[in-house]
Structure formats: structure tokens, C-alpha cells
N, C-alpha and C positions, 0 to 999 in steps of 0.2 A: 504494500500500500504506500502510494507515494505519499510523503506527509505533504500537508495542505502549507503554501509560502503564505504567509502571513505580512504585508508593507503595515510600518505603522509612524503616524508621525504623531509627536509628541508635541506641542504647540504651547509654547511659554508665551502667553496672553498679556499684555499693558505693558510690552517691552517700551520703554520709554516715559514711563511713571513718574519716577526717583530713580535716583543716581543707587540707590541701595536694591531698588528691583531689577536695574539693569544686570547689576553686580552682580547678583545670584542667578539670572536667568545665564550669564556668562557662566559663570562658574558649573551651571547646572550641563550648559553645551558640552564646554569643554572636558564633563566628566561623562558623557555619552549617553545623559538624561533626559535629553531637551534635542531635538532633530530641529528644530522649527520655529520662529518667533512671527506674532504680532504687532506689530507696533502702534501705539498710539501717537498719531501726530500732532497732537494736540497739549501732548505730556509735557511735563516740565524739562524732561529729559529728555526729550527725540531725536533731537540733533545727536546725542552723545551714544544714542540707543544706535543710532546709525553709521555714525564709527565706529564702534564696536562689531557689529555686524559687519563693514565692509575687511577692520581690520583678522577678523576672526572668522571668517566667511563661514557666516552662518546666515542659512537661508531666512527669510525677511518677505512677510506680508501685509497688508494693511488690516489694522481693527480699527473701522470706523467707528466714529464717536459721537451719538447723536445727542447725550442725556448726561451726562461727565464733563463738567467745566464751560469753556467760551468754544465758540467757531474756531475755525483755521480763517473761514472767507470775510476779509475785509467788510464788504456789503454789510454782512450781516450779524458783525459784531454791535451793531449798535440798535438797529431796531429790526424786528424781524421776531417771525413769530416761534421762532426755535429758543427765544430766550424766556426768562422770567423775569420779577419786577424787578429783583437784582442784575439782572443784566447775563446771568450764566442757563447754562440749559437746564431743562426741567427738570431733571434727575429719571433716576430707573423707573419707580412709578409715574412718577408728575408727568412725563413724556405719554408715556402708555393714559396718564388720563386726559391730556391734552388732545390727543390723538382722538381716543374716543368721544370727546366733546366737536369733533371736527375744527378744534383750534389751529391743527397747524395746516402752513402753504407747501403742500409738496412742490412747487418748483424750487423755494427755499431749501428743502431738505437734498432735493438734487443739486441745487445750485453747492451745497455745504460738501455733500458727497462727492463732486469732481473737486471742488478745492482739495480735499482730502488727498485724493489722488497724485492732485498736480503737488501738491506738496511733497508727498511720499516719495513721485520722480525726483526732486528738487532735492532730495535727503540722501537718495539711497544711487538714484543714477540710473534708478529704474522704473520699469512698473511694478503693482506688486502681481507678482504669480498668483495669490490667492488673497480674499478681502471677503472678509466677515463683518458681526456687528459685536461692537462693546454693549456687553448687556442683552445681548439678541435681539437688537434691534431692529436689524435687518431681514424678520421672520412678519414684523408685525404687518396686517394690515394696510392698506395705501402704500407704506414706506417697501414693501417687498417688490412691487413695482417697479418706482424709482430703481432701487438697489440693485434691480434685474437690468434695466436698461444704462445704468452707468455701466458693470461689468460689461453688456456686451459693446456699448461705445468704444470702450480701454483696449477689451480682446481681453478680458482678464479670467481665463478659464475656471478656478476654483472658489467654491464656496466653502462654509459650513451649515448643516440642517440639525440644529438638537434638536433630534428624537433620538433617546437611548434606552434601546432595551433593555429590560427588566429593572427601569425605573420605580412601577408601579409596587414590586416588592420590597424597596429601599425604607423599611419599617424604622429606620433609623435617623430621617430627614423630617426635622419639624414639620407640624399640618400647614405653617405661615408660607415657608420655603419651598415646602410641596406644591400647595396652590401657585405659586410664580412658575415653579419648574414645568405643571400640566398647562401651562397657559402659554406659556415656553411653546411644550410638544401640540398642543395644538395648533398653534398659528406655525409651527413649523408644517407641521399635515398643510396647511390651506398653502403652502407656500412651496409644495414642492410641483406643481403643474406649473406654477408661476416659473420656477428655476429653469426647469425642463423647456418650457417653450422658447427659453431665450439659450440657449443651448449652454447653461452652465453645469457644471458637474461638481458633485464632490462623493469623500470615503463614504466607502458601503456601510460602514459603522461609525456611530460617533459618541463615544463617552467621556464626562467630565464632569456633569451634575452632582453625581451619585456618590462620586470622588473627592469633593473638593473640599478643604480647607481642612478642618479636624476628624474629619472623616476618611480620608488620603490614609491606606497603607500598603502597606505591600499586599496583602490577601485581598482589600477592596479592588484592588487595582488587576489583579490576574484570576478572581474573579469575573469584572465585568467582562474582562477580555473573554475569557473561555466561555463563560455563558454566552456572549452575543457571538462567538464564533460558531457555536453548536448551532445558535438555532437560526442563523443565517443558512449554515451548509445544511442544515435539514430540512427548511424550505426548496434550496433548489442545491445542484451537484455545482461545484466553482470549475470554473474553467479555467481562471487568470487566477492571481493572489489576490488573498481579500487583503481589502485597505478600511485601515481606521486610522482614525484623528482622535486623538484622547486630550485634553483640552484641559492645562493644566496653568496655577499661578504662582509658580516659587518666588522666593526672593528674601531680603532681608527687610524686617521690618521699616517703613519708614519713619523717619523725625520729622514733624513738623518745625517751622513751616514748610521745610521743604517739600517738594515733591505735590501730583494731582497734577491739574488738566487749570489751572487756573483759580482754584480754588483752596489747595493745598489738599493733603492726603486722606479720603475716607477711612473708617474706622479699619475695614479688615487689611486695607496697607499698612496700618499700623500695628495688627497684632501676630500674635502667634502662632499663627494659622500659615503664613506663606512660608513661616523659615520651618515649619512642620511638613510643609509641601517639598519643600527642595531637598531637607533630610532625607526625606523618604525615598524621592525620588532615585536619590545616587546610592542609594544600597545595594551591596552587590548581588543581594540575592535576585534583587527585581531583573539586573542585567541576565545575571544566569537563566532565571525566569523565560527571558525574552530567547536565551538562545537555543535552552531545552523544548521552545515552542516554534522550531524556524519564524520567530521573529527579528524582521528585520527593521529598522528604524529608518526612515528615510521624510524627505519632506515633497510638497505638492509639486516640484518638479520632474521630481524621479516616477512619479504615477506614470 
């Protein structure tokens, strides 16, 4: 029985945070924990995130930012309805209820989402290979849309879709945090005909919910993996290797004021939760882990 190849990339999210999330998401690469980064271009740190990346070539995508700090686009730092009465954006919920109120301009949101972009070029010297949302933004309503026709304007072939299997049995994830994460998986479901018709792709798997922060261990983590691989290969025979995107935050805690999007650093940059992530991460059993399961580590260009 030939064993089933497994791609998997490992995707260090809000690279460009803080100079201490940088730090660790580096440190995380260079120990062969982290395949993959996000960047926020909006971070207090992006510029530095992106010499880092070009000095340490580490492959490098966008995490767009719609709900986390101020704009990238000039226009629309100052009035526009992607802000609040302070002047920064709604936040994780406040977006999601602004949205639902029909408060915001999606040309504004497209307009922000190619700044994004062109900034990203302007940093890194390139496009990005693959561009997500901070927050899963990019799942929601209206905004999936937009989010679909910036990628296919760029050429920018990969996404990501949280929906992760065997979410629903994750009996160890607050009922608060749960209702966000099925609100998550659902507008992810509305949101994968939208992906598909504008010919964007991403991994056959995607977990990171389930995983994250004080919940991250080595058995959470080769867990989700083995379960979502079984019950993929048992719906249908793989042809190719299956691919997942595990979608993860290390890093060292931040200090205020430094670090954040304009705002300086939320509570879970600050605690003990991401340098709990990055631990975890570089143990060597998890490498072993990966290699007794022909897993390979790789990022959304190697697909």
C-alpha cells in the first residue's frame, strides 16, 4: 500500500504585528515549524516583517485586514465607512455588525483590499501567492465578493476557507468562541461557489480553530490532522497528495505600546497563548510526527 503524501503548510498569521511576533514567527521558520507566513500590512511591523522574509526566504502572503487598526489607503483613512467614530476599523465583531446593518461601501472595502495589495508589492517585490482575511473576513457576506474579484484582478491563485473538520466535536472550545467559529464555517459554506467561480483554489483541509492558543498541543494538532485525513480519503480514493493549511499564531508576547495595526497590541498579543503556540510548535516530536506520516511541509507555491 503506497502511503498517502501528505503537503502541508503551516501559516504563521499577523506576521508583521510586533517586532516580538515577527521574532518568533522567524525563529518558528527557521526551526522547520512554520512553512509559510501572512503578513499584515497594516502592522506596526510590516516593513521589518518583510525583510525578514526576503532576508530568510520565507515564503510570504497577504492577510488582509478589514476590522484590526486604520487603512493602508490614503482615501480612506479619514472618512469612509470602514472606520468608527475613533477613526480605526470596527473591530472582529463591530465589522461583522456593521456589515449586517448594511453600513458598509463595498467599493470602499475593494478600494482598501487593492491598497492592500499594492502595498504588499511595494514591501515584499511581489504579489502575494496567496491572500486571506485577518479575522475571516474574507468568508463574510458582500465582502466575499469583492475579495473574489481582487484575487482574480492580481492573478492571485490561493485562498483560505475555515471549514474544519471535526470542529463540531471540539467539546473543549467555549459556547462564546464556538458561536464565532460556526458563523466562521458557515459563511465559509456560502463562500465556496463564490471562490470556485472566480477560479481561486485552496488546501483540501484546513485547520486552526480547534488548535489555537491554549488549546495548541502536540496530540490537538496530529489529531486534527489524522482525523481530517481519514475522513477526506474515505469520502473519495486521492489521486494527488492531500494538502492542508493549519493556520497557526506563535510568537513572543507583545509590550505595549508597541506593536497592533494602529492601535497598539490586543489582549491575546499580549499573553501567553502565542509563546505557548510557538513552544509547541518546534517540539520535536511534532517534526517526527510529521515525518512518520509522509508529511511534508511546504507552502502555497509548491501546490
Amino acid at each position: 500500500l503506497r502511503m498517502l503524501q501528505v503537503k502541508l503548510i503551516i501559516t504563521g498569521d499577523d506576521f508583521g504585528y510586533c517586532p516580538r511576533r515577527n521574532q518568533g514567527i522567524v525563529d518558528c521558520f527557521l526551526a522547520g515549524a512554520v512553512s509559510n507566513v501572512s503578513l499584515l500590512v497594516n502592522g506596526s511591523a510590516a516593513a521589518d516583517a518583510a525583510k525578514l522574509a526576503r532576508r530568510y526566504n520565507i515564503p510570504i502572503g497577504l492577510h488582509a485586514n478589514l476590522s484590526e487598526g486604520s487603512p493602508v489607503c490614503e482615501v480612506l483613512k479619514t472618512n469612509s465607512s470602514l472606520l468608527n467614530q475613533d477613526g480605526f476599523f470596527h473591530g472582529k465583531m463591530g465589522f461583522r455588525t456593521a456589515l449586517s446593518k448594511g453600513l458598509l461601501n463595498m467599493s470602499e472595502v475593494k478600494q482598501e483590499l487593492k491598497a492592500q495589495v499594492e502595498l504588499f508589492h511595494e514591501l515584499t517585490g511581489h504579489l502575494p501567492p496567496h491572500m486571506d482575511g485577518h479575522q475571516h473576513v474574507h468568508v463574510l457576506p458582500e465582502v466575499r465578493h469583492v475579495f473574489a474579484e481582487v484575487l482574480e484582478e492580481y492573478g492571485i491563485k490561493y485562498t483560505r476557507v475555515p471549514i474544519e473538520p471535526g470542529l463540531h466535536n471540539c467539546d473543549w472550545i467555549s459556547p462564546a468562541l464556538m458561536d464565532f467559529y460556526l458563523g466562521v464555517e458557515e459563511d465559509s459554506f456560502n463562500t465556496v461557489d463564490v471562490f470556485t467561480k472566480h477560479g481561486i483554489r485552496w488546501p483540501d483541509i484546513y485547520i486552526g480553530l480547534s488548535t489555537m492558543g491554549r488549546n495548541m498541543s502536540v496530540s490537538s494538532i496530529r489529531s486534527a490532522i489524522d482525523s481530517a485525513v481519514l475522513q477526506l480519503t474515505a469520502k473519495a480514493p486521492q489521486s494527488g497528495p492531500v494538502t492542508i493549511e493549519l493556520m497557526v499564531h506563535p510568537g513572543y508576547p507583545s509590550v505595549p505600546p508597541v506593536g497592533g495595526c494602529g492601535e497598539g497590541p490586543d489582549d491575546f498579543s499580549q499573553s501567553w497563548e502565542r509563546l505557548h503556540e510557538l513552544q509547541t510548535l518546534i517540539k520535536p516530536e511534532l517534526q517526527s510526527h510529521y515525518k512518520s506520516r509522509n508529511i511534508q511541509l511546504c507552502s502555497f507555491k509548491d501546490l
